[in-house]
C-alpha positions as CSV (number, residue, x, y, z in Angstrom):
1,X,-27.2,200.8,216.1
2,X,-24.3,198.3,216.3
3,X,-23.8,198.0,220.8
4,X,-20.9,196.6,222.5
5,X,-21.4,192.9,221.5
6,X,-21.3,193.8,217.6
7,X,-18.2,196.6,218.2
8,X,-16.0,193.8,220.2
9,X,-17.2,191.8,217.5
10,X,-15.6,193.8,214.7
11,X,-12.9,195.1,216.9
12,X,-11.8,191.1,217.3
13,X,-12.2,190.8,213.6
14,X,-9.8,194.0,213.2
15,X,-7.1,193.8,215.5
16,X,-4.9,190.6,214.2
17,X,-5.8,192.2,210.8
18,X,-4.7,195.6,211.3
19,X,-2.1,196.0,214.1
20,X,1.4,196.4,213.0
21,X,0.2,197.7,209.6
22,X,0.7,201.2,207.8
23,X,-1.7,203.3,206.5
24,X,-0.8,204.4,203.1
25,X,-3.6,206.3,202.2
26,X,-7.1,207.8,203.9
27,X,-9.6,209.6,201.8
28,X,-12.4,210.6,203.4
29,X,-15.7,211.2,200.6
30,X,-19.0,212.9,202.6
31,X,-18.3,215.7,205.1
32,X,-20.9,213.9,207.4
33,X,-18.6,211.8,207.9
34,X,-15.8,213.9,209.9
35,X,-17.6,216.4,211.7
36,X,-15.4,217.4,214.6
37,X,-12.0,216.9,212.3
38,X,-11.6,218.4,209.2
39,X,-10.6,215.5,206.5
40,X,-7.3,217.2,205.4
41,X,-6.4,217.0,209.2
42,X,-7.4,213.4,208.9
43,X,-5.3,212.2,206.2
44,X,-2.4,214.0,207.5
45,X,-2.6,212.4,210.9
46,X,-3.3,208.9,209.4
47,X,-0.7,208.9,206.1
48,X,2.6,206.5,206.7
49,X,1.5,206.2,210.6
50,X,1.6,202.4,211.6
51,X,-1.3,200.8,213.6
52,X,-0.4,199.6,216.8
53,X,-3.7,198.4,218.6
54,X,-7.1,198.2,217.8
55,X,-9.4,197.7,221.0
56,X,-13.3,199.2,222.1
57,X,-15.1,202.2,224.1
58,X,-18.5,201.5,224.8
59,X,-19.6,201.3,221.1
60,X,-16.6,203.5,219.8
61,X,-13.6,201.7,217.8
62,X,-10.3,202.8,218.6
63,X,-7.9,202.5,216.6
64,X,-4.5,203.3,218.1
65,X,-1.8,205.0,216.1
66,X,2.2,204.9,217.0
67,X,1.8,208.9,216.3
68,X,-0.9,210.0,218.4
69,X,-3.3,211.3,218.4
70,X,-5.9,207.9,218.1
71,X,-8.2,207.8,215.5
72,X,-12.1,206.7,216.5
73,X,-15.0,205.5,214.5
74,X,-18.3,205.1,215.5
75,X,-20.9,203.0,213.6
76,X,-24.1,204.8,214.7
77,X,-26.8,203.1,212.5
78,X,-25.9,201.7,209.7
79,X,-22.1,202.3,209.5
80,X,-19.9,199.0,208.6
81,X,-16.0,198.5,208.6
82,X,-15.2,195.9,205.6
83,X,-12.3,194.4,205.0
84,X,-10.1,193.8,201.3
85,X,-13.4,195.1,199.8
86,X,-12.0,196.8,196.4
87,X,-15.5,198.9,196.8
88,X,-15.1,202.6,195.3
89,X,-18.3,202.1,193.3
90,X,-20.3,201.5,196.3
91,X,-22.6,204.5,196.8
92,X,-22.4,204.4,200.3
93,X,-18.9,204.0,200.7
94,X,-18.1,207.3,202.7
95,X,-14.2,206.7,203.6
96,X,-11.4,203.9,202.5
97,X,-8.1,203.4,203.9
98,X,-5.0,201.7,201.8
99,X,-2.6,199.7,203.9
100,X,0.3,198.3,203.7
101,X,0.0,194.4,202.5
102,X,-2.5,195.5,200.0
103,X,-5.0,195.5,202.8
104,X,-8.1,198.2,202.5
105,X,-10.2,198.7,204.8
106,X,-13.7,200.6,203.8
107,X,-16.0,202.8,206.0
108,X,-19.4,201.9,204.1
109,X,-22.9,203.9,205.7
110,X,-26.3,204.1,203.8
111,X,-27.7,206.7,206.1
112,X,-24.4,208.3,206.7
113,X,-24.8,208.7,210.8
114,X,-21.2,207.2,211.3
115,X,-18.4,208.9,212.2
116,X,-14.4,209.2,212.4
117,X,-12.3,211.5,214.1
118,X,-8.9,212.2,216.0
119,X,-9.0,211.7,219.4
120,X,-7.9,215.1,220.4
121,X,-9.0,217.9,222.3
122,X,-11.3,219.2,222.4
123,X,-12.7,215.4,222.6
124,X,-16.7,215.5,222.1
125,X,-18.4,215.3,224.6
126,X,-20.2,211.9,223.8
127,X,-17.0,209.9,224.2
128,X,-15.7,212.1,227.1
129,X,-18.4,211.1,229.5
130,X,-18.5,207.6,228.7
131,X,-20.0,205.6,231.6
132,X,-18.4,202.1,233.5
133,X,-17.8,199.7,231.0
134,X,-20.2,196.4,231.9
135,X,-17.7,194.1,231.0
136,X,-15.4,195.3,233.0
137,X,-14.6,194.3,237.0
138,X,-15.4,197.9,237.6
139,X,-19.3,197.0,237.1
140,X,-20.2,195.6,240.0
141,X,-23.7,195.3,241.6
142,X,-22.3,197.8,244.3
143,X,-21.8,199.8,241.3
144,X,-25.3,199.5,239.2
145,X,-26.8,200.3,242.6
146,X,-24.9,203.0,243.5
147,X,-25.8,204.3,239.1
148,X,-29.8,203.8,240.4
149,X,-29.8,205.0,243.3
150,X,-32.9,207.8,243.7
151,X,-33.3,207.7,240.3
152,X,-36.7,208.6,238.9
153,X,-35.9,207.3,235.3
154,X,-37.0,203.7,234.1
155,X,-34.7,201.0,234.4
156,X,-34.5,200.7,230.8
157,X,-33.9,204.2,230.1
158,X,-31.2,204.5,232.4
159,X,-29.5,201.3,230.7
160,X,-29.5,203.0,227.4
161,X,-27.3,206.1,229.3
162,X,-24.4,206.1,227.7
163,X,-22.8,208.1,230.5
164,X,-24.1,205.7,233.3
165,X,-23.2,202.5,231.7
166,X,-21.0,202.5,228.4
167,X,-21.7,199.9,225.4
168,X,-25.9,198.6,226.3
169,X,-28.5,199.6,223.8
170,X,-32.1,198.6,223.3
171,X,-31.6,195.2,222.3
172,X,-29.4,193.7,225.1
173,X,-31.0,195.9,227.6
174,X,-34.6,194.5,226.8
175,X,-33.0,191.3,226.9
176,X,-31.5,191.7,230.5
177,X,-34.2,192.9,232.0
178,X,-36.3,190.2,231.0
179,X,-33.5,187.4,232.2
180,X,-33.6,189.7,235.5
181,X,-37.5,189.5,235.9
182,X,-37.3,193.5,236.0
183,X,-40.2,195.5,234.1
184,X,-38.2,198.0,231.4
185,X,-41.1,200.9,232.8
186,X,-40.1,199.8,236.7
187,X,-37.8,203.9,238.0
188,X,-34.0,202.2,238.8
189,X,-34.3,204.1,242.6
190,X,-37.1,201.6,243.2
191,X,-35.3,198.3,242.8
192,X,-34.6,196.1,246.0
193,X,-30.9,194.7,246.2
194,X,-31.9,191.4,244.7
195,X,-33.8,192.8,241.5
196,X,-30.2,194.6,241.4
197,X,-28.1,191.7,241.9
198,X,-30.0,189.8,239.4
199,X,-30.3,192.7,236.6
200,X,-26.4,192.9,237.1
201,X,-25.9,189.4,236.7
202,X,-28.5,189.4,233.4
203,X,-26.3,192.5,232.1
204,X,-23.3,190.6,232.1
205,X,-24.4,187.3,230.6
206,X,-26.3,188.7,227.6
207,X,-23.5,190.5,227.0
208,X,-20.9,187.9,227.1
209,X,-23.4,185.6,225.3
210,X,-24.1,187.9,222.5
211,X,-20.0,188.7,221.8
212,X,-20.0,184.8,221.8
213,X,-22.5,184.5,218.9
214,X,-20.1,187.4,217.9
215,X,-23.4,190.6,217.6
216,X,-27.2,190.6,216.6
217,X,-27.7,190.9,212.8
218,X,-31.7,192.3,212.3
219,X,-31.0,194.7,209.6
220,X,-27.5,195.9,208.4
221,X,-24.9,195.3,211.0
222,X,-22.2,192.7,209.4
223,X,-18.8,192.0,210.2
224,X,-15.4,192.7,208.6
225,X,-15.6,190.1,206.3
226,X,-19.1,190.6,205.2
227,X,-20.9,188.2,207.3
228,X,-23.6,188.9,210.0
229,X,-23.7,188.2,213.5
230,X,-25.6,185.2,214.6
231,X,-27.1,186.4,218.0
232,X,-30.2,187.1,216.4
233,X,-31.5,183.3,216.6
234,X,-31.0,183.5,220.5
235,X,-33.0,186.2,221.1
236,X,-35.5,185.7,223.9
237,X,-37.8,188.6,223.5
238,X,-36.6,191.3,221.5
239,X,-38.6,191.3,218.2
240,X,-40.9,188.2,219.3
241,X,-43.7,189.9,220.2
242,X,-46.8,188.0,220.3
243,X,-44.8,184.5,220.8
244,X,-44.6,182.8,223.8
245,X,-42.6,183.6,226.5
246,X,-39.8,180.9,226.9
247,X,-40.1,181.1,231.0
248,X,-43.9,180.7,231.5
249,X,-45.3,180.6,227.9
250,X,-47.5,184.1,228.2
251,X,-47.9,186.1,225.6
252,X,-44.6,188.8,224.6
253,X,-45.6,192.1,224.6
254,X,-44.5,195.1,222.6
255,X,-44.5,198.3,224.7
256,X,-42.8,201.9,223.4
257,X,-40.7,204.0,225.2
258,X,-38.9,207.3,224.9
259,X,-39.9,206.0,221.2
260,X,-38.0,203.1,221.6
261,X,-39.6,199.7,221.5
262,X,-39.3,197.3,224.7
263,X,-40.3,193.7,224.7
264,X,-41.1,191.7,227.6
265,X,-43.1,189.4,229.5
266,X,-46.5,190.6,231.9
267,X,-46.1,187.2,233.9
268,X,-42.5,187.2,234.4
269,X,-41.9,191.3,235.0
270,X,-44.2,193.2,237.2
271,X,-43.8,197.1,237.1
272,X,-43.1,197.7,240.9
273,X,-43.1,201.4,240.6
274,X,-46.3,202.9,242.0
275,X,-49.3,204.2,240.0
């Protein structure tokens, strides 16, 4: 599932692109694909209403309409936003939009998880109780503390909360933990202020790293214009298990969790939590 870096990614990619533009025409082509509004409510919203910003929720895209309400799209797996791609052959295409200066924009989704919808009430609940954003000065280590504090959930698990911390998923949090010396398994109630300070700290630059190298491409996240991201070769753990660590040079496990897979170091991150 496309996370924050990959979203900003095609949200930075969208926004010079789309803002200021009209929406000529929506069609929407797989009823999976707008299950909390109904398409004709869609098109109606979206038809000659001009785009006036394009910005990020977590891992929702926003875009924002002159008439409200907002419309929002969210990847999930395997959902992609392409740009001038003239393709209504594509069996996967599941929604197009025609702009003005002959620009289309395609919603294309093999296992048609994606979604798009108006943001109005009532707003579903997944993008009602979004969390801090990590990005954001409002993420502080005060604030990850005060998120962990007493809980009896692993550290990774409780990275992955959507409605603790909004945009991580299981690649950047693997990665963070690992920068942060913090065992995935380790509850976040049990972490001293420094394992907190540093796991902050590793949040943030993976993060900021990973937007750099503008997402992680494994399987079939690509940009706008077609092209994948190129975080993947910077990858420290995630997927390289069985190589060596690059900290100490012990072996990279593989462990699963909440059937999820976790890579890390044994050397470098010690489960703390008793038992």
């Amino acid at each position: 599932m496309p996370e924050l870096p990959e979203v900003e990614t095609i949200v930075r990619a969208l926004r010079p692109v789309l803002t200021g533009k009209t929406i000529l025409q929506a069609e929407f082509l797989h009823p999976r694909t707008t299950p909390h509004t109904p398409p004709a409510r869609l098109k109606e919203a979206l038809k000659n209403n001009r785009i006036v910003a394009v910005s990020r929720r977590g891992k929702y895209i926003l875009v924002h309409l002159e008439n409200k309400p907002d419309m929002v799209v969210h990847l999930r797996m395997s959902g992609k936003l392409l740009l001038n791609k003239e393709s209504l052959s594509d069996p996967h295409l599941r929604a197009f939009f025609r702009l003005s200066e002959n620009i289309v924009l395609n919603f294309v989704d093999t296992r048609t998880f994606g979604f798009l919808y108006l943001l109005e009430e009532p707003i579903p609940e997944g993008f009602r109780s979004l969390g801090v954003e990590p990005l954001s000065s409002s993420f502080s280590a005060k604030r990850l503390a005060e998120l962990f504090r007493n809980r009896k959930s692993p550290v990774k698990a409780l990275l992955l909360r959507q409605d603790l911390i909004a945009g991580i998923g299981n690649i950047y949090a693997s990665e963070a933990c690992w920068i942060a010396k913090v065992h995935p398994a380790t509850f976040g109630g049990e972490l001293e202020e420094k394992q907190l300070k540093a796991l902050h700290r590793a949040v943030r630059k993976v993060l900021r790293q990973a937007v750099d190298l503008m997402g992680t491409t494994l399987n079939d996240f690509r940009r706008p214009d077609g092209t994948p991201g190129e975080y993947g070769n910077a990858l420290l753990v995630y997927g390289r298990k069985g190589e060596p660590c690059p900290r100490c040079g012990q072996t990279i496990e593989r462990i699963v969790q909440n059937g999820r897979s976790s890579f890390l170091c044994p050397n470098c991150q010690h489960e703390t939590r008793g038992g």
